[in-house]
Residue, then its C-alpha position, 0 to 999 in steps of 0.5 A: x484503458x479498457x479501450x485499449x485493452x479490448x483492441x488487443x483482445x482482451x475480455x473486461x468487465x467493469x466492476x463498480x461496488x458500493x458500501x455505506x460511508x464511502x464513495x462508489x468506485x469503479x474498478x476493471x479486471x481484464x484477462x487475455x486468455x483463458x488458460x492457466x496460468x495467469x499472470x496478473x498485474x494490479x494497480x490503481x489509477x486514483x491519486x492523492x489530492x493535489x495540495x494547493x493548486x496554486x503551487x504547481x508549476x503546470x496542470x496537475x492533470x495535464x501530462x506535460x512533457x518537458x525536458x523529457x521529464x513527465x509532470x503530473x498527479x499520478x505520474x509515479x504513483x502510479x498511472x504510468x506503470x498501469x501503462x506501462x502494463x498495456x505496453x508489455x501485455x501488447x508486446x507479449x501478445x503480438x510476438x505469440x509468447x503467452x502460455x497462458x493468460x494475462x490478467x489486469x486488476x485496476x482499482x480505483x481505490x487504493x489510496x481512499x479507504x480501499x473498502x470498494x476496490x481491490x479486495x471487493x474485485x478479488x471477491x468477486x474474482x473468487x466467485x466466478x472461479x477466476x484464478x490468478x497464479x502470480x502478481x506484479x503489482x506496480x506501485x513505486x519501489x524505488x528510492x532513487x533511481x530505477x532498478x534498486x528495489x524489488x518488494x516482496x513482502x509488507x510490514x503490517x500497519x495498525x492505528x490505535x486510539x485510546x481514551x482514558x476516562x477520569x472525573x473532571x474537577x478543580x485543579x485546586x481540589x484535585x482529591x475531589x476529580x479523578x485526573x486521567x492524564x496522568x494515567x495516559x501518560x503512563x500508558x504512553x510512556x510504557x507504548x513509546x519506550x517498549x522495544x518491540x522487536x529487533x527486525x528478522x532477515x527481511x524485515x526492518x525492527x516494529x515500530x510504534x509511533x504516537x500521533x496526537x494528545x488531546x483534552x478538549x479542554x481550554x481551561x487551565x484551572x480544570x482537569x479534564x473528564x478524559x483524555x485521548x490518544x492516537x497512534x500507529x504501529x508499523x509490525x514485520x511478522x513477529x507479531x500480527x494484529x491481533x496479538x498487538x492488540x492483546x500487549x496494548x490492552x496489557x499495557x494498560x490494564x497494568x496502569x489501571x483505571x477506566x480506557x477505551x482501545x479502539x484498534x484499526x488494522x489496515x493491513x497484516x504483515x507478510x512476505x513473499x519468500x525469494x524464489x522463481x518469480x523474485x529471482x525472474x524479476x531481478x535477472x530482467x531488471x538488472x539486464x535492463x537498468x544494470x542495476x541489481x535490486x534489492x529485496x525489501x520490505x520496507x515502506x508503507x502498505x499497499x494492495x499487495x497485502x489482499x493479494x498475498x492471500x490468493x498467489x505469490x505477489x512482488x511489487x516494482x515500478x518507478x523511482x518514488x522521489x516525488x510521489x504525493x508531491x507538487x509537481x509529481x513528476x517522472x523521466x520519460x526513459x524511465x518509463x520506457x524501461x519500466x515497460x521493457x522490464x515488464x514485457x521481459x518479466x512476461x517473455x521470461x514467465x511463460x518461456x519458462x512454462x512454454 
């Protein structure tokens, strides 16, 4: 891609960062222009592991084509809007339309840990005084076919774990030991059956979901010294991670005894509000697809949520049926619309600014 891009003219730098516990990772960051603004597309070109190899009907890696369907990992999530970006930056370029800059941020770390990847360019971005004014971000928006949904906003997500720390003893002689299951049951029956909130406009109600109890302990005739559990919370922007944390740790304190809440906070909730550029994005694809897309927040995370802190972002890109999947895979004209609605969004950007 850097090839390709450097072919059409624009100025790239390879951006590999390091940090302790994660692997080294390379990252691009690419510009066409230099003047403002600058229209910045990002996303990644890491995947998901495969599953079991075995279950593939073609290589996972080998980009076949069959039956004008494209099979691979990465296919939808999301190698080939990261192509269909070079498309439509080429395009712009060659008919003379950009007022302005186009910039590529392409990590490789988005679906691992995100510790070497988007926020370390956007650092890095900051520090050499690169500005961006407005970001697509490609990742898959679609639930069924193209066109229906256009992101423009993310609920926040948090993973807690709990352990609550008790005295193990004889089960025969429970007023010698300090049992704490019952203890975490309580709190989880207090997490579990709290209704967090009703949703707003744009975002669907919080939600938290346990995923995983455990003791460590094999013996039936044995309380356990602890016992520990986890979960995660999906939040809109009622509330935000810090104050999650704060009504976890009241639920708690109000069962009593010895815990431990360790907290993980993966992401804050945040919206983009309609306007310009969400307006530009669902006049281009309803003109391509006939489709008119919905503004959503809805799904998982994604690397729009470091981008939101430094210009307005969107997300759309191919219908996510398969992503994660065996046999991923995606239609050939859907990819061929995705490019021509990316090369509108940016004929329709800078017209506007021309």
């Amino acid at each position: 891609m850097q090839a390709a891009l450097e072919g059409l003219g624009f100025v790239c730098h390879r951006l590999r960062f390091s940090d302790t516990d994660t692997p080294d990772i390379d990252n691009l960051y690419a510009r066409f222009g230099t003047d403002a603004p600058n229209f910045c597309f990002a996303g990644h070109t890491d995947v998901v592991p495969l599953g079991n190899p075995d279950s593939w009907s073609v290589d996972p890696f080998g980009a076949e084509i069959i039956d004008d369907v494209l099979y691979g990992r990465g296919a939808t999530d999301m190698k080939c809007a990261v192509g269909a970006f070079v498309e439509a930056a080429s395009r712009a370029i060659a008919a003379g339309t950009v007022c302005g800059s186009i910039s590529l941020l392409i990590t490789g770390d988005e679906e691992g840990p995100a510790v070497n990847g988007t926020t370390k360019v956007l650092d890095w971005m900051a520090e050499n005084g690169e500005v961006i004014d407005v970001c697509l971000v490609g990742e898959p928006t679609n639930p069924l076919k193209l066109g229906e949904m256009i992101k423009i906003g993310r609920r926040g997500s948090m993973t807690g774990t709990l352990t609550v720390t008790g005295v193990q003893g004889h089960t025969a002689y429970p007023h010698l030991a300090d049992n704490p299951l019952p203890r975490l049951i309580a709190i989880l029956d207090a997490l579990a059956n709290t209704k967090l909130d009703d949703g707003t406009d744009h975002f669907q109600p919080s939600n938290l979901q346990l995923t995983t109890i455990d003791t460590g302990n094999p013996a039936t005739n044995v309380t356990p010294a602890q016992a520990t559990a986890g979960f995660n919370i999906r939040f809109n922007d009622l509330h935000t991670g810090a104050s999650l944390t704060d009504w976890l740790h009241e639920q708690c304190r109000a069962v009593g005894g010895q815990y431990d809440l360790d907290v993980k906070i993966s992401g804050e909730a945040f919206l983009t509000p309609p306007g310009d550029f969400s307006a530009l994005m669902s006049r281009v694809v309803k003109d391509v697809t006939g489709v008119e897309p919905e503004l959503s927040t809805s799904g998982g995370t994604s690397d729009a949520r470091f981008i939101k802190d430094y210009c307005p972002v969107a997300e759309f890109g191919l219908v996510g049926q398969t992503m994660h999947k065996v046999d991923e895979r995606i239609a050939v004209s859907d990819i061929r619309a995705l490019a021509d609605i990316y090369a509108a969004i940016l004929d329709g950007y800078f017209t506007a600014r021309g």
